[in-house]
C-alpha positions as CSV (number, residue, x, y, z in Angstrom):
1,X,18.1,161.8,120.8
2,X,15.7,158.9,120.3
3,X,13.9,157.0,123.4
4,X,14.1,152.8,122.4
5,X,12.5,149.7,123.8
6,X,14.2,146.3,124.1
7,X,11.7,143.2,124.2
8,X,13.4,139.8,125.1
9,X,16.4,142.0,126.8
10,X,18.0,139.0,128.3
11,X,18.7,136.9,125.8
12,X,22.0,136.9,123.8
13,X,20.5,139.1,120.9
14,X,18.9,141.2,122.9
15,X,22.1,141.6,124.9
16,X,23.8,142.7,121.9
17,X,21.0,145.4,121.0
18,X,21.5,146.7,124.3
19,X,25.2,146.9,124.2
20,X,25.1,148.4,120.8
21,X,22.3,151.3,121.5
22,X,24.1,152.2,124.7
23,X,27.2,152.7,123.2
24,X,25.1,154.5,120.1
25,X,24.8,158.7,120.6
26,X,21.9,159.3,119.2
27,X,19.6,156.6,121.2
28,X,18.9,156.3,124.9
29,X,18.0,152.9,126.1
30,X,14.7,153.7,128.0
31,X,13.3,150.4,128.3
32,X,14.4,146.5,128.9
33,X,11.8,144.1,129.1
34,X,12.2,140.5,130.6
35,X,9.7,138.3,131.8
36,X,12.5,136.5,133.6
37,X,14.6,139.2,135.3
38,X,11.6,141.7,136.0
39,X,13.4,144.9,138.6
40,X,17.0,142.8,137.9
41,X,19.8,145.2,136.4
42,X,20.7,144.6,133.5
43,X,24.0,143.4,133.9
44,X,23.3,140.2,135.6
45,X,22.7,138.2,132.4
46,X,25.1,140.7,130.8
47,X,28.0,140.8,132.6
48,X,29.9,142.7,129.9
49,X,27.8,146.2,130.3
50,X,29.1,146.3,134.2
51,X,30.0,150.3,134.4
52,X,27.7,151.2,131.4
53,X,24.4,151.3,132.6
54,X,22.0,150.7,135.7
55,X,19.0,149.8,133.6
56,X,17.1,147.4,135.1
57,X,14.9,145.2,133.6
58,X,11.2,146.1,133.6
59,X,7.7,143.8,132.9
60,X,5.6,144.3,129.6
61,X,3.1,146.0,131.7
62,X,5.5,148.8,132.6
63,X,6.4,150.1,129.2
64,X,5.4,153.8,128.2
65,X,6.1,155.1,124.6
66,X,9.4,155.2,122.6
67,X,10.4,155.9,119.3
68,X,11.7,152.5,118.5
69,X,10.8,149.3,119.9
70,X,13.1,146.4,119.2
71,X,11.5,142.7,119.6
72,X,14.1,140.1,120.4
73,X,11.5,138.0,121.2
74,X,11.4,133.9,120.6
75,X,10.0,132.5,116.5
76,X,6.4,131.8,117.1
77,X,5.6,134.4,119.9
78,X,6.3,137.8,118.3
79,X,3.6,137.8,115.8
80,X,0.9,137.4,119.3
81,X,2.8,140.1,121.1
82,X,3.1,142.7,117.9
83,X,-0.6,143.6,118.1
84,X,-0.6,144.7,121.2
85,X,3.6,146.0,121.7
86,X,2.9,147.6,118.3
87,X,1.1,150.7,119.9
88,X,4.2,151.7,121.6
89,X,6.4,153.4,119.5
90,X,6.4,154.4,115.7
91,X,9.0,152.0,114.3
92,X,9.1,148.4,115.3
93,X,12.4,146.1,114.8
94,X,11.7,142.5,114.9
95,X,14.5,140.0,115.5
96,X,12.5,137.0,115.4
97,X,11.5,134.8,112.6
98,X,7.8,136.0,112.4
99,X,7.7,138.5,109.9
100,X,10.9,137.5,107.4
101,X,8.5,136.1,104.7
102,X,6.1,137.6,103.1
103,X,4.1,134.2,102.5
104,X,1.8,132.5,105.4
105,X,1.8,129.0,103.8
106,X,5.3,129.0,103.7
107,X,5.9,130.3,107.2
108,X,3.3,127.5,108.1
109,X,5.6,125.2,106.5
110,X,9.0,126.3,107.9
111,X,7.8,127.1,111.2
112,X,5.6,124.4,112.2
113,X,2.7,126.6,112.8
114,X,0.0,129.0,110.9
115,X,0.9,132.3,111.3
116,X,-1.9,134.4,113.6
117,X,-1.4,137.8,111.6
118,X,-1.3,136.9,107.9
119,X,-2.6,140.4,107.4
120,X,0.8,142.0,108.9
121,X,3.2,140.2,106.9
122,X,3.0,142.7,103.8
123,X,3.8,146.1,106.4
124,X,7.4,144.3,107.0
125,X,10.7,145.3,105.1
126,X,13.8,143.5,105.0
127,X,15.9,145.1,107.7
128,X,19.6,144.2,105.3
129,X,20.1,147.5,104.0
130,X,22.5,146.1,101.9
131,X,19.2,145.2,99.6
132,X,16.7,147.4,100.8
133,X,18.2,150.8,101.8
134,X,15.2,152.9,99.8
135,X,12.6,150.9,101.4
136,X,14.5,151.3,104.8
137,X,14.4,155.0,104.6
138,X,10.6,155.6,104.7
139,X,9.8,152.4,107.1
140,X,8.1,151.8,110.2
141,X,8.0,148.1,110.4
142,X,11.4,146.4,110.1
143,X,12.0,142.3,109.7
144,X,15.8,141.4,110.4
145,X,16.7,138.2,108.7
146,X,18.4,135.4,109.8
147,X,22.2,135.2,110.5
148,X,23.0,132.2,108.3
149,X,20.5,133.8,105.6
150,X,22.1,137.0,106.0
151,X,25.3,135.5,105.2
152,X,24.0,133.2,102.5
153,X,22.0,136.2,101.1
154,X,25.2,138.7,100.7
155,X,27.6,136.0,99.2
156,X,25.0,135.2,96.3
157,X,23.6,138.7,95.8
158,X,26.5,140.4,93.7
159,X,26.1,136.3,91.4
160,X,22.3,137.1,91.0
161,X,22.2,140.4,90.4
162,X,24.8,140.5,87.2
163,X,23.0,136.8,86.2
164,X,26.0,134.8,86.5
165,X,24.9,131.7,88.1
166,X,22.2,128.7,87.6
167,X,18.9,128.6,89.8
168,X,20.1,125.6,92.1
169,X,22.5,126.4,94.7
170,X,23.5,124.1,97.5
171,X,23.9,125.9,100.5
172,X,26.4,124.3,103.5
173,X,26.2,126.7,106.7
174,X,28.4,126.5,110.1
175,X,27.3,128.5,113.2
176,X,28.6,128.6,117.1
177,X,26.5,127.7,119.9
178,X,25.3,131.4,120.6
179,X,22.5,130.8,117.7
180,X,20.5,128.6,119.9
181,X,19.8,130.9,122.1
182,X,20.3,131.7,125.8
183,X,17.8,129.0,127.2
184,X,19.1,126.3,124.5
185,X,18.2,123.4,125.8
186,X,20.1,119.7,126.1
187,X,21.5,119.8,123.0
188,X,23.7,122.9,123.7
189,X,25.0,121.7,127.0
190,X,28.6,122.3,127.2
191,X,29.4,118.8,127.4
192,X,27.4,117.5,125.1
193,X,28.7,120.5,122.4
194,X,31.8,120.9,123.3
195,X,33.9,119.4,120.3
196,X,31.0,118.0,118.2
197,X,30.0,119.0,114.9
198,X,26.8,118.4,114.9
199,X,24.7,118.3,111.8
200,X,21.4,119.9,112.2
201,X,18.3,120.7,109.6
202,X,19.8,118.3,106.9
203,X,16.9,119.3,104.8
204,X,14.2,121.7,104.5
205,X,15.7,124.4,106.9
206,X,13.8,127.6,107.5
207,X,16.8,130.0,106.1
208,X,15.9,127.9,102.6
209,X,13.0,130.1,102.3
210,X,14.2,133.1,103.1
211,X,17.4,133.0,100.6
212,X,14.7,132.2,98.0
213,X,13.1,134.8,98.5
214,X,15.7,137.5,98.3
215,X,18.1,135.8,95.7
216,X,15.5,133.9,93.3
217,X,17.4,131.0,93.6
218,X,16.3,127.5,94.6
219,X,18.9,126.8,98.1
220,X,18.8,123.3,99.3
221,X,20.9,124.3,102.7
222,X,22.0,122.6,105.5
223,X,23.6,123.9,108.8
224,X,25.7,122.2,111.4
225,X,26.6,123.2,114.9
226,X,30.6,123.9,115.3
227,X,32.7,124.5,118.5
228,X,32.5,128.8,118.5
229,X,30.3,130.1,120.5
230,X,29.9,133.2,118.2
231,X,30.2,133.4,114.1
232,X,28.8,131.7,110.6
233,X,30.1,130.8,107.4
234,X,28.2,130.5,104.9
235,X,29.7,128.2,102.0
236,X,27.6,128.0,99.0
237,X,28.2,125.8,96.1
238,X,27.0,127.0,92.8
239,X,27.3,126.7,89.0
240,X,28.4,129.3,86.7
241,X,26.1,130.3,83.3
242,X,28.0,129.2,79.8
243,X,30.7,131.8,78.9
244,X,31.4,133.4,82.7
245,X,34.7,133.7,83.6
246,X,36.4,134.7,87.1
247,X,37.3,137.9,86.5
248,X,33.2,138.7,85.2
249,X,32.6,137.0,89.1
250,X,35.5,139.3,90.4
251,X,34.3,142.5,89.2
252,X,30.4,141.7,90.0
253,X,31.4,141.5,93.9
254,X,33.5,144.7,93.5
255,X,30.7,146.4,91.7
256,X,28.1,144.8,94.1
257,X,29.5,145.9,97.5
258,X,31.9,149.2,96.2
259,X,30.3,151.2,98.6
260,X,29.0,149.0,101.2
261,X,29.9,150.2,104.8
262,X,29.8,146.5,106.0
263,X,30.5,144.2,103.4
264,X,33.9,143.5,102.2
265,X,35.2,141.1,99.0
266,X,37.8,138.8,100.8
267,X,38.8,136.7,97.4
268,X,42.8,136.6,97.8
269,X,45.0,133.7,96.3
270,X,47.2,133.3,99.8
271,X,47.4,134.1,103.1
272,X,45.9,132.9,106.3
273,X,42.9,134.9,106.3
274,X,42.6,134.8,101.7
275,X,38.9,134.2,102.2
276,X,36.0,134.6,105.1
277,X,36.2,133.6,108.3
278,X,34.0,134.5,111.1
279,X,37.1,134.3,113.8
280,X,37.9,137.9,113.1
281,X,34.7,139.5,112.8
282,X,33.4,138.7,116.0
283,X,31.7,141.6,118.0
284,X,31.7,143.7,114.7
285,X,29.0,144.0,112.2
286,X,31.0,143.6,108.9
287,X,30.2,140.6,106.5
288,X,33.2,139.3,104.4
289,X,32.3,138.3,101.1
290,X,34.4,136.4,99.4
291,X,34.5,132.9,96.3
292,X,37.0,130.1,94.9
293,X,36.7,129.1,91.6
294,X,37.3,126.0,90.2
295,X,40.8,125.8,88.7
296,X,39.9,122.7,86.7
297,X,38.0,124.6,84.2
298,X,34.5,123.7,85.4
299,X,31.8,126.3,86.1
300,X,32.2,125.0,89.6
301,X,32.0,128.3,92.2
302,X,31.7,128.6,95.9
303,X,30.1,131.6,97.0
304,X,31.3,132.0,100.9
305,X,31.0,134.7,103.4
306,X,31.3,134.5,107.4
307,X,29.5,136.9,109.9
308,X,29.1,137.6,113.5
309,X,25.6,135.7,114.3
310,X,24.8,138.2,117.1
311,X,25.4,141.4,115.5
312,X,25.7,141.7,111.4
313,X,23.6,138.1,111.4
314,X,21.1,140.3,114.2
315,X,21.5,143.2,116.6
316,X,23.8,145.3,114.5
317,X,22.0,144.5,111.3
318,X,18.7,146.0,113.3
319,X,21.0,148.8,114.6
320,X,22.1,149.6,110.8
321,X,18.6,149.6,109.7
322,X,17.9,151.9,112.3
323,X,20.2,154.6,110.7
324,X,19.2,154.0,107.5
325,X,15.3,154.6,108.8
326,X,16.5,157.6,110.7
327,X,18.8,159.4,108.1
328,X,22.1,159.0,110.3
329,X,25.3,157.5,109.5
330,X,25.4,153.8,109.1
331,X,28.2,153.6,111.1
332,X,26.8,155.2,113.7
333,X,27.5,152.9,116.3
334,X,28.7,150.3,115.1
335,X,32.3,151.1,114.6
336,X,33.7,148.4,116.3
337,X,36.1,146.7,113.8
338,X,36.5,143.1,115.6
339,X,39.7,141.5,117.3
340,X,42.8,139.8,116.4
341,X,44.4,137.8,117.7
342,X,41.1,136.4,119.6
């Protein structure tokens, strides 16, 4: 049994990293720090663990040592606290934004802001074991991406990997209200959300960078705000190489994902469900992985997949990476298989 550390407890991510470790048997949730709910239990902001826990929520200043510490802490403000939270347990999980790239000019650029610890960025790996599971094993410091990059990330991967599509790759992204955040501001108001779609980032979005970097492809993506509170799709439009045929696409996401725990090709010709939709993976961490082809005989191909934003697009992606860094079962804890009808 492992001692962990939750930073940023009260928000929705770091609900969901809570509610996944204490349901996990190998981890016991020492720690949850809020600067907001300091000696509040736990399951005031998160009514759903009523009967699982009396944690309460403790101040930075309180924390002792742990094994793990996870930092679900807001973009910007993680790479000031890591210097001094870093101390406080051997293997750090960072759920912000700070530490995805591994390039301070372009986190400057995406972010708005130079990044204070330049000289950290290269300690970090990719916390999708799905493309790093060796690095995984033997690391300390741990970088979850982004939901909607996840998603992006794991429907172009299997394309890349075999060479099967062109460099540019347009990138359209939906996600429910839950991605902004528990202290979202105007925007995200219930009556001002509540049956928009709202376009958001219609160019330069930080995920760009990110998918770059992991796919070597050039995304142009942009994301808009739907009416779920939970889930993403991912739909992204690409072009096939000379001489590629469906079934070479077919058999390079079989191949890709064969014996992937959490990722599963969704490419059927009918049905109601015949390709990936977030409805039915909420509250699990799978990622379906599916594509359409273009029956007109173009090399037309859309690359989708659709993801849980709060747990395979964060908490349970962290969770995963944890078992991969502690040589347990990747299932381990994370079993839930999602609802339906929801």
């Amino acid at each position: 049994m492992i001692r962990a550390a939750v930073v940023g407890a009260a928000g929705y991510i770091g609900g969901e990293v809570l509610r996944l470790l204490l349901g996990h048997p190998k981890v016991e949730v020492a720690a949850a720090v809020s600067s907001r709910y300091p000696g509040k239990r736990v399951d005031g902001p998160h009514p759903n663990l009523r009967g699982t826990t009396d944690l309460a929520f403790c101040t930075e200043e309180q924390l002792d040592s742990y094994d793990v510490l996870f930092l679900a802490t807001p973009h910007r403000a993680t790479m000031k606290l890591l210097p001094r939270l870093a101390p406080k347990a051997k293997t750090v999980i960072d759920l912000s934004g700070d530490f995805r790239l591994r390039d301070a000019e372009e986190f400057a650029r995406r972010y708005g802001a130079e990044h204070t610890r330049p000289d950290l960025l290269g300690e970090f790996t990719t916390g999708l074991p799905e493309l790093a599971r060796e690095q995984l094993a033997g690391a300390d410091r741990i970088a979850a991406p982004g939901c909607m990059a996840t998603a992006a990330i794991l429907a172009l991967t299997p394309l890349t990997d075999a060479g099967l599509i062109e460099p540019d790759v347009d990138v359209d992204a939906r996600t429910g209200s839950s991605g902004s955040g528990a202290t979202a501001g105007e925007a995200n108001l219930h009556a001002e959300r509540s049956g928009s779609m709202r376009l958001f980032a219609t160019s330069g979005h930080r995920h760009e960078a990110e998918i770059a970097q992991a796919c070597g492809v050039r995304p142009v993506m942009t994301a808009t705000g739907v009416e779920a509170v939970r889930g993403v799709q991912t739909v992204c439009r690409t072009t096939l190489r000379e001489g590629v045929t469906e079934a070479d696409v077919r058999a390079a996401y079989r191949r890709r994902y064969a014996d992937e725990p959490f990722v599963r090709v969704v490419a059927q010709r009918r049905g109601l469900y015949r390709l990936p939709e977030p409805k039915i993976l909420l509250g699990s961490n799978f990622c379906d992985v599916g594509f359409a082809a273009d029956g007109s005989g173009s090399r037309r191909l859309l690359a989708i997949a659709a993801l849980d934003n709060l747990v395979k697009g964060g908490a349970g992606n962290a969770v995963q990476s944890l078992n991969v860094r502690m040589g347990w079962p990747e299932r381990l804890g994370l079993e839930f298989p999602g609802l339906h009808p929801v």
